[in-house]
N, CA, C and O atoms as a GROMACS GRO file, in nm:
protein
  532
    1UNK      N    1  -0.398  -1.374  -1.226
    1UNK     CA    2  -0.260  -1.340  -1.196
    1UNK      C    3  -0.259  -1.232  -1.088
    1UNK      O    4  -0.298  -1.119  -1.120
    2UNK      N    5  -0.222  -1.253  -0.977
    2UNK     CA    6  -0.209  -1.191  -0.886
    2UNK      C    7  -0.139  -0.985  -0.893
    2UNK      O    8  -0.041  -0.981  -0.968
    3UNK      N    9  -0.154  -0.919  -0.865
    3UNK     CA   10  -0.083  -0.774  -0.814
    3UNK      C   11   0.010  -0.813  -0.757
    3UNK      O   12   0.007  -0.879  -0.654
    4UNK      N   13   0.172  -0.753  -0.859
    4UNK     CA   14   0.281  -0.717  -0.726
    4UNK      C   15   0.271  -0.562  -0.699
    4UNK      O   16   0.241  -0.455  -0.754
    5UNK      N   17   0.320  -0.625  -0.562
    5UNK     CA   18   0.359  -0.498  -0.491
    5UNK      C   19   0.541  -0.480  -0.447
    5UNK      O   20   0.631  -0.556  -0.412
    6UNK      N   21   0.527  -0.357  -0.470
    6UNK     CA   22   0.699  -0.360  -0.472
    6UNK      C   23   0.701  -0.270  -0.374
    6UNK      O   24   0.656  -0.157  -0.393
    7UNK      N   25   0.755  -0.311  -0.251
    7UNK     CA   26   0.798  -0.244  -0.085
    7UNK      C   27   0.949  -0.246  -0.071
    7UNK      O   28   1.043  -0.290  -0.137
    8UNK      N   29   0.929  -0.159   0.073
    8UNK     CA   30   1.083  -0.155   0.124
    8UNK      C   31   1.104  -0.257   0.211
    8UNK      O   32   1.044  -0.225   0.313
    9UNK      N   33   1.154  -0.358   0.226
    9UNK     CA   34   1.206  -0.477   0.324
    9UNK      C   35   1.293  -0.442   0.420
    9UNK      O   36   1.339  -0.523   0.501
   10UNK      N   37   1.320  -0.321   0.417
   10UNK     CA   38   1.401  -0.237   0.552
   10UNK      C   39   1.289  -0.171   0.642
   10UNK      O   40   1.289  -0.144   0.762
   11UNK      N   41   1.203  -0.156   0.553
   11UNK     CA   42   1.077  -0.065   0.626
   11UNK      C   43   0.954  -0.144   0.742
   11UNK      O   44   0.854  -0.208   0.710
   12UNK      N   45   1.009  -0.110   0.897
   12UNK     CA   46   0.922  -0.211   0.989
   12UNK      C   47   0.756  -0.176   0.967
   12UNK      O   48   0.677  -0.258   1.015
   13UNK      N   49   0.711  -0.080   0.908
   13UNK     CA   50   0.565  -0.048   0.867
   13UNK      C   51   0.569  -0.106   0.727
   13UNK      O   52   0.470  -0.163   0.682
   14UNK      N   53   0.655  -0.096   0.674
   14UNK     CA   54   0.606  -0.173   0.513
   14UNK      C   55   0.557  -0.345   0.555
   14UNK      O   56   0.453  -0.407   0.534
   15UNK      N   57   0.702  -0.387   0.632
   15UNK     CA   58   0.691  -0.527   0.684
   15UNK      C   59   0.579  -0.552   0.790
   15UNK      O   60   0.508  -0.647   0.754
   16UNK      N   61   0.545  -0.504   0.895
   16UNK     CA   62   0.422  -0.524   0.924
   16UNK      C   63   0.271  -0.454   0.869
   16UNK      O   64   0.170  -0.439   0.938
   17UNK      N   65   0.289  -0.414   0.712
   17UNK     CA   66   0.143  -0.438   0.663
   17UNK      C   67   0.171  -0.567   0.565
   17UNK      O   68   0.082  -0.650   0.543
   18UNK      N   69   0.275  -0.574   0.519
   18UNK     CA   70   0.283  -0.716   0.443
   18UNK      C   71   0.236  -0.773   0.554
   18UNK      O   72   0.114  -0.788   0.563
   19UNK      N   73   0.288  -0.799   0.618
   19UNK     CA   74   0.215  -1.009   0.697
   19UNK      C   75   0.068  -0.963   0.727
   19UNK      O   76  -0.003  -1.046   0.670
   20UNK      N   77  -0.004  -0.878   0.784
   20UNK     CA   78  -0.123  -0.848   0.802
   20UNK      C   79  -0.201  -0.797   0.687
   20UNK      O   80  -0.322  -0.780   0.707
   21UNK      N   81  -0.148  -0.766   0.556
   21UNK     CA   82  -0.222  -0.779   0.443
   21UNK      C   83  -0.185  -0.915   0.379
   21UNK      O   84  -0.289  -0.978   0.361
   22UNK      N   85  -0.107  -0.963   0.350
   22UNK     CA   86  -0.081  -1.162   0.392
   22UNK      C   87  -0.157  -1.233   0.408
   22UNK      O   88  -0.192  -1.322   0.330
   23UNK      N   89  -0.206  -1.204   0.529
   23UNK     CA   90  -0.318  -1.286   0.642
   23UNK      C   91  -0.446  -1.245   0.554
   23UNK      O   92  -0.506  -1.333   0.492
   24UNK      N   93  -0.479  -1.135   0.548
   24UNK     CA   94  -0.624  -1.147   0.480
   24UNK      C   95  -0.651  -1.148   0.310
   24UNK      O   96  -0.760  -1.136   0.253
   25UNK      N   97  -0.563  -1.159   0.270
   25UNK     CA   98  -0.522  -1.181   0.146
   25UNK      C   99  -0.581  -1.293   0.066
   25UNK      O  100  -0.532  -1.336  -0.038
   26UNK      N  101  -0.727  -1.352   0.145
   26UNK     CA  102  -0.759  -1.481   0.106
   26UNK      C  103  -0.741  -1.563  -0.034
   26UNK      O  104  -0.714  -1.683  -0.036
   27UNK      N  105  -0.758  -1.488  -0.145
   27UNK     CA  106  -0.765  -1.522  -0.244
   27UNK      C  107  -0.630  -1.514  -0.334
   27UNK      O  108  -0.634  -1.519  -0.457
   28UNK      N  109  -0.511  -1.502  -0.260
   28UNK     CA  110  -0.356  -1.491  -0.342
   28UNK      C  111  -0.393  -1.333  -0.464
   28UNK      O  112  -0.344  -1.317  -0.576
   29UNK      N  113  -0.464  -1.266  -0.411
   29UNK     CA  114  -0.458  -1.131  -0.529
   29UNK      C  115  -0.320  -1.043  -0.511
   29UNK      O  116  -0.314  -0.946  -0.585
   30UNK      N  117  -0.252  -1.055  -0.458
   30UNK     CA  118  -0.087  -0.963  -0.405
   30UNK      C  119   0.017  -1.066  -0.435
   30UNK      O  120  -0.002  -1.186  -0.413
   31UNK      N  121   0.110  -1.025  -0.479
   31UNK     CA  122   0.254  -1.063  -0.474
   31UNK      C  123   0.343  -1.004  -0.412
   31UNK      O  124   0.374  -0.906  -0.480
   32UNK      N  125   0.407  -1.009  -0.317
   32UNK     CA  126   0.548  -0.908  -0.205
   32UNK      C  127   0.673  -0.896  -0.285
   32UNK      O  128   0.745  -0.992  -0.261
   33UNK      N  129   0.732  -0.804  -0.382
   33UNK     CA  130   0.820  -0.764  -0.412
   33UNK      C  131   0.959  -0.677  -0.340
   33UNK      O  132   1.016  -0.590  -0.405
   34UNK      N  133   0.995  -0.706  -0.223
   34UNK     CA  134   1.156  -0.588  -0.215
   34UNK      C  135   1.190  -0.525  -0.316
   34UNK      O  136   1.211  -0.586  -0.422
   35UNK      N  137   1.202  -0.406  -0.309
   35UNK     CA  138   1.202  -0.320  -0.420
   35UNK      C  139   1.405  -0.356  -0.426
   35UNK      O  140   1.471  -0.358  -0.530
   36UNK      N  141   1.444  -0.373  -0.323
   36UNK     CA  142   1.604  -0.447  -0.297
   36UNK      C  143   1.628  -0.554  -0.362
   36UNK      O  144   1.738  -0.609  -0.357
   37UNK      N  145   1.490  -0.617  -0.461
   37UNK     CA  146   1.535  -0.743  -0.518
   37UNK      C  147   1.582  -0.688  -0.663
   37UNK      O  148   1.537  -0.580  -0.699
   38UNK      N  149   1.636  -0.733  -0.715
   38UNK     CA  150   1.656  -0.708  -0.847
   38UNK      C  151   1.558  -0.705  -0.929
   38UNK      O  152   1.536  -0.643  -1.033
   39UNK      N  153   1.481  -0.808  -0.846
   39UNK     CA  154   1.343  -0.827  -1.002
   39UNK      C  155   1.281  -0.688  -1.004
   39UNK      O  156   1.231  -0.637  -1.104
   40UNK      N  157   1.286  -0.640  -0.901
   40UNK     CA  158   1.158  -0.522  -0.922
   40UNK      C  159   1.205  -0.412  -1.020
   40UNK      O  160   1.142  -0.324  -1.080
   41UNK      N  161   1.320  -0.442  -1.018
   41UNK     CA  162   1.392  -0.329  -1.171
   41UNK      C  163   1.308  -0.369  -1.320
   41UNK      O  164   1.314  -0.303  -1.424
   42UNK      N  165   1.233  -0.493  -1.299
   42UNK     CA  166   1.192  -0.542  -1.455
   42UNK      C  167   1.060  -0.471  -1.487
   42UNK      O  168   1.026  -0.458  -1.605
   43UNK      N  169   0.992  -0.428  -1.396
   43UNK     CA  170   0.878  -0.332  -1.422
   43UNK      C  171   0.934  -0.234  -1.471
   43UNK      O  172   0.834  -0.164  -1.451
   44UNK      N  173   1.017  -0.150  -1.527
   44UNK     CA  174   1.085  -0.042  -1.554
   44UNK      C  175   1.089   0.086  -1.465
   44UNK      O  176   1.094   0.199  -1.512
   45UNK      N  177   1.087   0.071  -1.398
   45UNK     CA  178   1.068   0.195  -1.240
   45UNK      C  179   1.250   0.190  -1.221
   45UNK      O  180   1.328   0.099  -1.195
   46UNK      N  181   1.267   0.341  -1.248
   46UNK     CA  182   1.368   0.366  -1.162
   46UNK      C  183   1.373   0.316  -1.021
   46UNK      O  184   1.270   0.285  -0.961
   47UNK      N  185   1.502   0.306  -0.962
   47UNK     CA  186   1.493   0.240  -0.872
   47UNK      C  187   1.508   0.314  -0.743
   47UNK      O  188   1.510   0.267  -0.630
   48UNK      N  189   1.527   0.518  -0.804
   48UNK     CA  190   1.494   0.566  -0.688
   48UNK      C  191   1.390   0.594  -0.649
   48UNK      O  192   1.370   0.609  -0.528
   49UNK      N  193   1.277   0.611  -0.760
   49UNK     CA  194   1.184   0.602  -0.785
   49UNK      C  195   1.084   0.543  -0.697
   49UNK      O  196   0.973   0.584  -0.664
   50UNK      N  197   1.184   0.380  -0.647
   50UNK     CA  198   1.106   0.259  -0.605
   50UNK      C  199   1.147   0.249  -0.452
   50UNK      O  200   1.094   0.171  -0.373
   51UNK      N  201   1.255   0.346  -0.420
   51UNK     CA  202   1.312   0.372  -0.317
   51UNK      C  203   1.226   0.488  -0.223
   51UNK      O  204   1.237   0.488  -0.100
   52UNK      N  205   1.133   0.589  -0.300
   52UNK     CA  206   1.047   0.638  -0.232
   52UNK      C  207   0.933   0.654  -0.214
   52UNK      O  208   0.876   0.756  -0.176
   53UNK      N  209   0.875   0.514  -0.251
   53UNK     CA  210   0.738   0.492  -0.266
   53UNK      C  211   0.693   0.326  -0.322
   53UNK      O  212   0.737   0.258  -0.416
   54UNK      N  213   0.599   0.302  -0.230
   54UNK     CA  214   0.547   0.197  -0.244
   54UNK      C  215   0.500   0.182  -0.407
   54UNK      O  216   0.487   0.288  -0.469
   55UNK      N  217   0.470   0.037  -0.487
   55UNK     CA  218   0.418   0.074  -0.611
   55UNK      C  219   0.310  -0.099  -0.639
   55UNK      O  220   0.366  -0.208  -0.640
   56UNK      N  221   0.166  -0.084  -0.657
   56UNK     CA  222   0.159  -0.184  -0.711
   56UNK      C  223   0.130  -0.194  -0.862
   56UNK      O  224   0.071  -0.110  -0.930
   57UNK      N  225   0.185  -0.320  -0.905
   57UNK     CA  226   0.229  -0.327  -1.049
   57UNK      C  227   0.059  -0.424  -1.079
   57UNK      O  228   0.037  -0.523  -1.010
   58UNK      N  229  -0.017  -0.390  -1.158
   58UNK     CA  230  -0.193  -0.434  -1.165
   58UNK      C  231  -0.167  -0.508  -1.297
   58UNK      O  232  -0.063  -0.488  -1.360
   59UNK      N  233  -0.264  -0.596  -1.340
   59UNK     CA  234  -0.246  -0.666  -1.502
   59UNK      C  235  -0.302  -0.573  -1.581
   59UNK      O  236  -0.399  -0.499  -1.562
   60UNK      N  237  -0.202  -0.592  -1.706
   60UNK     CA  238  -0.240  -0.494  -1.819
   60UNK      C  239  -0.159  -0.373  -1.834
   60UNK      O  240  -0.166  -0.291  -1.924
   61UNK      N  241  -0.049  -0.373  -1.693
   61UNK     CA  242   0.075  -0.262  -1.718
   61UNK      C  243   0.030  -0.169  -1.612
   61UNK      O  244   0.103  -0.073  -1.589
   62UNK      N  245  -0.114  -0.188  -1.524
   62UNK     CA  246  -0.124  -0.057  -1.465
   62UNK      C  247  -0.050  -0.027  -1.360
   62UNK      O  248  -0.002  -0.128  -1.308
   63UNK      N  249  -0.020   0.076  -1.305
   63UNK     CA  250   0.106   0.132  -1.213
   63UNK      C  251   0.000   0.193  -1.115
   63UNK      O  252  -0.094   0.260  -1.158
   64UNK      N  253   0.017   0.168  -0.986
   64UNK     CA  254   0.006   0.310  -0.853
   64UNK      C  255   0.088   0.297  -0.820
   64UNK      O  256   0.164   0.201  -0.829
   65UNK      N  257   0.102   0.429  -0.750
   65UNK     CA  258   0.210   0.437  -0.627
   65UNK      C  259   0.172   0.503  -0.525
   65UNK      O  260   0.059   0.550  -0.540
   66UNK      N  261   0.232   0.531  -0.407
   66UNK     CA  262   0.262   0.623  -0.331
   66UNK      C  263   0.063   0.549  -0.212
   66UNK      O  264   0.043   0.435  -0.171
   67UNK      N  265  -0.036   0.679  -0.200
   67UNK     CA  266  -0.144   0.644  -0.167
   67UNK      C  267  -0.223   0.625  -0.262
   67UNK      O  268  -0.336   0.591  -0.226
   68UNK      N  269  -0.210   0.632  -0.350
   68UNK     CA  270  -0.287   0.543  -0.438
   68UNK      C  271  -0.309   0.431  -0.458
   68UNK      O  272  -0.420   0.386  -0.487
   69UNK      N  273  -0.160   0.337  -0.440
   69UNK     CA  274  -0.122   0.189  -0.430
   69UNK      C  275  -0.206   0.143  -0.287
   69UNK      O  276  -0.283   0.047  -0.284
   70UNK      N  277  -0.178   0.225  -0.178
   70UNK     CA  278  -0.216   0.150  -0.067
   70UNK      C  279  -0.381   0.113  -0.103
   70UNK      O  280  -0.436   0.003  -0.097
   71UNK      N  281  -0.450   0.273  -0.149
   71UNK     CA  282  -0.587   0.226  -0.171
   71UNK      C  283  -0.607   0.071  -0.274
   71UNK      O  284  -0.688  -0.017  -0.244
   72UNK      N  285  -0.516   0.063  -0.398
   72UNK     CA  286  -0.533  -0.082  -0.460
   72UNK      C  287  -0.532  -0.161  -0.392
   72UNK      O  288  -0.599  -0.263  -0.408
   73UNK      N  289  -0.447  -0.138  -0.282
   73UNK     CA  290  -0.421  -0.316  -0.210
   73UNK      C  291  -0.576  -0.310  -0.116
   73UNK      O  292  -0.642  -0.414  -0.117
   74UNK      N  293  -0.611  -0.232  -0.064
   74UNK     CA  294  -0.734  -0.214  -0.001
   74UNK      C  295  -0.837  -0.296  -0.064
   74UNK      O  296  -0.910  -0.383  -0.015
   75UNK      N  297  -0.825  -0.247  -0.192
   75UNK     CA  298  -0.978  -0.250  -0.285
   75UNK      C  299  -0.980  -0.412  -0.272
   75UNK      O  300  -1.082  -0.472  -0.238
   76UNK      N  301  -0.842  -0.483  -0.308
   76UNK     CA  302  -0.819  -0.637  -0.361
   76UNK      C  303  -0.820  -0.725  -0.231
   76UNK      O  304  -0.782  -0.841  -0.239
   77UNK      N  305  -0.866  -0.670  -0.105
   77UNK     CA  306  -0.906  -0.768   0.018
   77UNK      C  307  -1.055  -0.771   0.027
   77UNK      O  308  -1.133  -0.680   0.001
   78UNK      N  309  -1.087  -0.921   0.079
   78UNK     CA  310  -1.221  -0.903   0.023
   78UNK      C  311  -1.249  -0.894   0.139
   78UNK      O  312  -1.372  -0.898   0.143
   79UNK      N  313  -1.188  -0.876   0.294
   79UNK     CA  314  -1.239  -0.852   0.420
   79UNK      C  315  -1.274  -0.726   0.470
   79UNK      O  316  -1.333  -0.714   0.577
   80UNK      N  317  -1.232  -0.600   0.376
   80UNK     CA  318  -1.239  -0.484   0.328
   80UNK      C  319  -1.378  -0.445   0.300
   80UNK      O  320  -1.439  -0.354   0.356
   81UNK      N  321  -1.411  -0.505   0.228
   81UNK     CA  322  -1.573  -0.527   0.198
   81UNK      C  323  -1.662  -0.542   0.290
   81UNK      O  324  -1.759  -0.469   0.306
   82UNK      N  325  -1.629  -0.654   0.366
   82UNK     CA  326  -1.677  -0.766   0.478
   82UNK      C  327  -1.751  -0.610   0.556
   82UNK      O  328  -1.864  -0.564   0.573
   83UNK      N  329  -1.550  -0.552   0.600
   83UNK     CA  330  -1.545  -0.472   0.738
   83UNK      C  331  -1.668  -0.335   0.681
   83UNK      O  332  -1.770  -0.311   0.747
   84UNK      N  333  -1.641  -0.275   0.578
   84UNK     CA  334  -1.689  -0.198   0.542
   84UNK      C  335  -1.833  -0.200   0.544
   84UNK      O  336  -1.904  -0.118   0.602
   85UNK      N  337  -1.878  -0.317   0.466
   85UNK     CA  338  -2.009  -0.333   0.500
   85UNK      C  339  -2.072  -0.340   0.646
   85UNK      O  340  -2.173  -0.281   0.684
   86UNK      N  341  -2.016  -0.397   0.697
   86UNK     CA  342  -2.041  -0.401   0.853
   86UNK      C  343  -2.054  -0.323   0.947
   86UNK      O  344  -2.118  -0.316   1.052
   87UNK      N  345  -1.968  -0.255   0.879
   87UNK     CA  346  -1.973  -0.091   0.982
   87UNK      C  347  -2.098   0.001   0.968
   87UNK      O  348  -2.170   0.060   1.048
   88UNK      N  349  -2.093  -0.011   0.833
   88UNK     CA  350  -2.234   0.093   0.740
   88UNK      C  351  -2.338   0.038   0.819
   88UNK      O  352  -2.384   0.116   0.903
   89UNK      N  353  -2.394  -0.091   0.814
   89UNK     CA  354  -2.489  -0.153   0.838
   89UNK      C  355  -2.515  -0.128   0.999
   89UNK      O  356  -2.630  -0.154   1.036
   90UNK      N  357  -2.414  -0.076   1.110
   90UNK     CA  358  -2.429  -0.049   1.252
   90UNK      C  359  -2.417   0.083   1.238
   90UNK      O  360  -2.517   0.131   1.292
   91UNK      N  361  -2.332   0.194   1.185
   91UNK     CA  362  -2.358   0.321   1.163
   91UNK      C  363  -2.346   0.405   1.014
   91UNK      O  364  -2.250   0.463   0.963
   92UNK      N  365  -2.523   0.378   0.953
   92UNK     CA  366  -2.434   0.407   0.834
   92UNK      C  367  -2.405   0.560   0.806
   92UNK      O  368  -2.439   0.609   0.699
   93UNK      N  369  -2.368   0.602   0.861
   93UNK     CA  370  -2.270   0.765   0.834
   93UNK      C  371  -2.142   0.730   0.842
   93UNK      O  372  -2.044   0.803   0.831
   94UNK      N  373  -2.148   0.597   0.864
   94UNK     CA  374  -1.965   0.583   0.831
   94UNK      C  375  -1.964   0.556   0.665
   94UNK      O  376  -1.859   0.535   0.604
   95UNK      N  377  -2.095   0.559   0.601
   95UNK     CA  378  -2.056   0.548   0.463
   95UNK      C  379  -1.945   0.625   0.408
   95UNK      O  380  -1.846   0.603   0.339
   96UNK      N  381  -2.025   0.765   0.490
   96UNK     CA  382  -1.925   0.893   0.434
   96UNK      C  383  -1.776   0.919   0.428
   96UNK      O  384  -1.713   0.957   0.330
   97UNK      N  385  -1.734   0.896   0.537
   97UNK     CA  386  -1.556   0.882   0.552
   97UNK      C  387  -1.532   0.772   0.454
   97UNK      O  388  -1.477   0.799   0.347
   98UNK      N  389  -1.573   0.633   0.485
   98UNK     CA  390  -1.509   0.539   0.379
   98UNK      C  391  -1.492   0.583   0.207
   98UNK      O  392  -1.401   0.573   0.124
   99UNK      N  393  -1.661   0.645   0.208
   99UNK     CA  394  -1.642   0.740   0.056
   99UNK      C  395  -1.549   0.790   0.054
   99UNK      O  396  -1.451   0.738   0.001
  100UNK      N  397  -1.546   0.892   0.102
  100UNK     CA  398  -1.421   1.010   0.097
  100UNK      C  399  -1.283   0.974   0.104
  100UNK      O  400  -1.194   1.043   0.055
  101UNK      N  401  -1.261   0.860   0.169
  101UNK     CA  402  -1.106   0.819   0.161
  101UNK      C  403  -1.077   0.754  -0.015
  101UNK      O  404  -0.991   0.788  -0.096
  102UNK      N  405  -1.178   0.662  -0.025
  102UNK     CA  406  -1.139   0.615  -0.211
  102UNK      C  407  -1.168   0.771  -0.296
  102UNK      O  408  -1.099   0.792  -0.396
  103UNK      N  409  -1.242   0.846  -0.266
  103UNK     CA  410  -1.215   0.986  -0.337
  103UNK      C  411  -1.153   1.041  -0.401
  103UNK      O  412  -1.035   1.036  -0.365
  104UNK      N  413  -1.181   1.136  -0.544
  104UNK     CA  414  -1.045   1.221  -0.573
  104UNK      C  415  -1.022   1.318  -0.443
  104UNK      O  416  -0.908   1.355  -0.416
  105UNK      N  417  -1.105   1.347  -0.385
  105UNK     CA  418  -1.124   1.512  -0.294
  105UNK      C  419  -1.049   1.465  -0.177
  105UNK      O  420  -0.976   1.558  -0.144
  106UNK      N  421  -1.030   1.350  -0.086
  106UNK     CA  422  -0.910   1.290  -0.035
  106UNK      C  423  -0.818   1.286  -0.046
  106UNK      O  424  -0.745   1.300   0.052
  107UNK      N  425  -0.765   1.262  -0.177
  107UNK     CA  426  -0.663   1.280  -0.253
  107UNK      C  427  -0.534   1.324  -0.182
  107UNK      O  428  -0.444   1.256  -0.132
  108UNK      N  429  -0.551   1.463  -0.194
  108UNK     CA  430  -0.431   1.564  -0.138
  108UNK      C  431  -0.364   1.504  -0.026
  108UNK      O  432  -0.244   1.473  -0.021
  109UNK      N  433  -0.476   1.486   0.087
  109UNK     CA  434  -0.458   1.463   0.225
  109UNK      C  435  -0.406   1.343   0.222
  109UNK      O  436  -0.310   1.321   0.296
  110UNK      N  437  -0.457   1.241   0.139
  110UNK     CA  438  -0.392   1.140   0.134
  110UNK      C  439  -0.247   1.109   0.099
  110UNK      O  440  -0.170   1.033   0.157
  111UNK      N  441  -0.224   1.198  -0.029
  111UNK     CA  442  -0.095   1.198  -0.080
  111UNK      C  443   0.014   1.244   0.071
  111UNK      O  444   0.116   1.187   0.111
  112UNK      N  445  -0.039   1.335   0.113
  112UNK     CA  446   0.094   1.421   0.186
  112UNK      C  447   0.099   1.332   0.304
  112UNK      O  448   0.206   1.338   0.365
  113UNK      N  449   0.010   1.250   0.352
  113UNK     CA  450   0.010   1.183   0.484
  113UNK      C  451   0.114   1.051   0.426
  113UNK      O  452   0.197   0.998   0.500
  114UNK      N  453   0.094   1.010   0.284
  114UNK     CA  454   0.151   0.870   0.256
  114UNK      C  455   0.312   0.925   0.235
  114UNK      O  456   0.419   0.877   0.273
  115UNK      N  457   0.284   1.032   0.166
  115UNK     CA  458   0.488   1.110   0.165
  115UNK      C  459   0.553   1.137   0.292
  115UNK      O  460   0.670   1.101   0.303
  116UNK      N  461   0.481   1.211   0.418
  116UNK     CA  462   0.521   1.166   0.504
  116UNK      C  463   0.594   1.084   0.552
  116UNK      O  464   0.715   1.085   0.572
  117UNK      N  465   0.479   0.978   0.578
  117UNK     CA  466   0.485   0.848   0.658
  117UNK      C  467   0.651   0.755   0.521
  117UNK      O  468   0.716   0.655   0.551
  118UNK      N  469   0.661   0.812   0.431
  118UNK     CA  470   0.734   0.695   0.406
  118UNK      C  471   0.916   0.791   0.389
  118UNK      O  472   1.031   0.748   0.381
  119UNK      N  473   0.878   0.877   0.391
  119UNK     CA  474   0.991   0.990   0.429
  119UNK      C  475   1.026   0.968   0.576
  119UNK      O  476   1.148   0.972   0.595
  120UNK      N  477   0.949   0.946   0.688
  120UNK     CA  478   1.009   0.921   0.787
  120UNK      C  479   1.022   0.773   0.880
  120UNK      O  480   1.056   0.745   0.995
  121UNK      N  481   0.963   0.676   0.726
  121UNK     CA  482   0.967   0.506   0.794
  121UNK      C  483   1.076   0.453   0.839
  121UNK      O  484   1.067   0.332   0.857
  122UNK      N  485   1.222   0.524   0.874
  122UNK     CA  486   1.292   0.477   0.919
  122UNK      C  487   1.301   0.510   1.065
  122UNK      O  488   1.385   0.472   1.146
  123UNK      N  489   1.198   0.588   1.080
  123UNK     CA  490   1.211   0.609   1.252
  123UNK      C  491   1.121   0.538   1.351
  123UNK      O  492   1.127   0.522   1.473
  124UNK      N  493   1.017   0.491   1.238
  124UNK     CA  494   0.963   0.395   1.315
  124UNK      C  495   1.005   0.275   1.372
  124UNK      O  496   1.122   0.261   1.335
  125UNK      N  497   0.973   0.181   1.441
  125UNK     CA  498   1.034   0.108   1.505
  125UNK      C  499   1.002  -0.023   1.394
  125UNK      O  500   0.916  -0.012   1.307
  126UNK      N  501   1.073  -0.131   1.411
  126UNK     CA  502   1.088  -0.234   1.350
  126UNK      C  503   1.220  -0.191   1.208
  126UNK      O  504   1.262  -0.294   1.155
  127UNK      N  505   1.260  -0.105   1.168
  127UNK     CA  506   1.321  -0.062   1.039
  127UNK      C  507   1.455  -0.140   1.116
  127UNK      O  508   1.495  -0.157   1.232
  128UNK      N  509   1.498  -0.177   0.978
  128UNK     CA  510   1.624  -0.240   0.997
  128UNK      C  511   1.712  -0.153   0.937
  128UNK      O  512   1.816  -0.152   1.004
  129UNK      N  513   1.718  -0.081   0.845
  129UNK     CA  514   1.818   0.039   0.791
  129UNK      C  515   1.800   0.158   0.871
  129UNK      O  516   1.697   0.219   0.903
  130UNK      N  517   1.943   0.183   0.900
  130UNK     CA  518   2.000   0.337   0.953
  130UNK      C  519   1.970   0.456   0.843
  130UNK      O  520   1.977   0.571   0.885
  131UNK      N  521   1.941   0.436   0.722
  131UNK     CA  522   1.939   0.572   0.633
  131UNK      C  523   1.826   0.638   0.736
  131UNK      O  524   1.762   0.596   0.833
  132UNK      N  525   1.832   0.750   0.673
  132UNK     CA  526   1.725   0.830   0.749
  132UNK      C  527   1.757   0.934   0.640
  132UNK      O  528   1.872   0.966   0.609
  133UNK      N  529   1.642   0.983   0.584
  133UNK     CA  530   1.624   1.086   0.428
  133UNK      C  531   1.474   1.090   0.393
  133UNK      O  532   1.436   1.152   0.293
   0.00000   0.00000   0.00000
């Protein structure tokens, strides 16, 4: 049973990592939820909740959100692997960064870069909603 993911469908960075996580998605492990759909209220997530942060919903009830979620959707491409391995294998001191990004000690940096980025996804280009908050 596939991971949903519950996004903003106003958001032109949410919408262009859907189709390019889509595309490599070989194995159907993701489901694309609009957090604008009604259904995504059935996970029990407030819905402002769902309004400021990405969330994937995992089997067995498990919840991420925010950069945590992005790392799930990461983990569940298997080209991820592919790339990763590939890189190591031509420089492997890139082990180290790739470590450090799945990290707790990343963490922080990660969190505040993903609050950021989704605090100001309406200024990016492709957004179809005027809010700005």
């Amino acid at each position: 049973m596939p991971s949903t993911v519950i996004f903003d469908a106003d958001c032109g960075i949410c919408q262009r990592t859907r189709r390019v996580v889509g595309t490599l998605d070989w194995f159907g492990a993701l489901r694309w939820l609009p957090w604008q759909d009604p259904a995504a209220l059935d996970f029990g997530i407030p819905r402002d909740a769902l309004e400021r942060s990405m969330y994937l919903m995992a089997s067995k009830g498990r919840q991420y959100h925010g950069f945590e979620a992005v790392k799930q959707v990461v983990l569940r491409l298997p080209v991820a692997y592919a790339a990763a391995g590939l890189a190591i294998r031509k420089e492997p001191l890139l082990a180290v960064p790739i470590a450090l990004f799945f990290s707790s000690l990343f963490e922080p940096m990660g969190d505040r870069a993903y609050i950021w980025v989704a605090s100001n996804r309406y200024r990016f280009p492709g957004s179809t909603c005027t809010h700005i908050g």
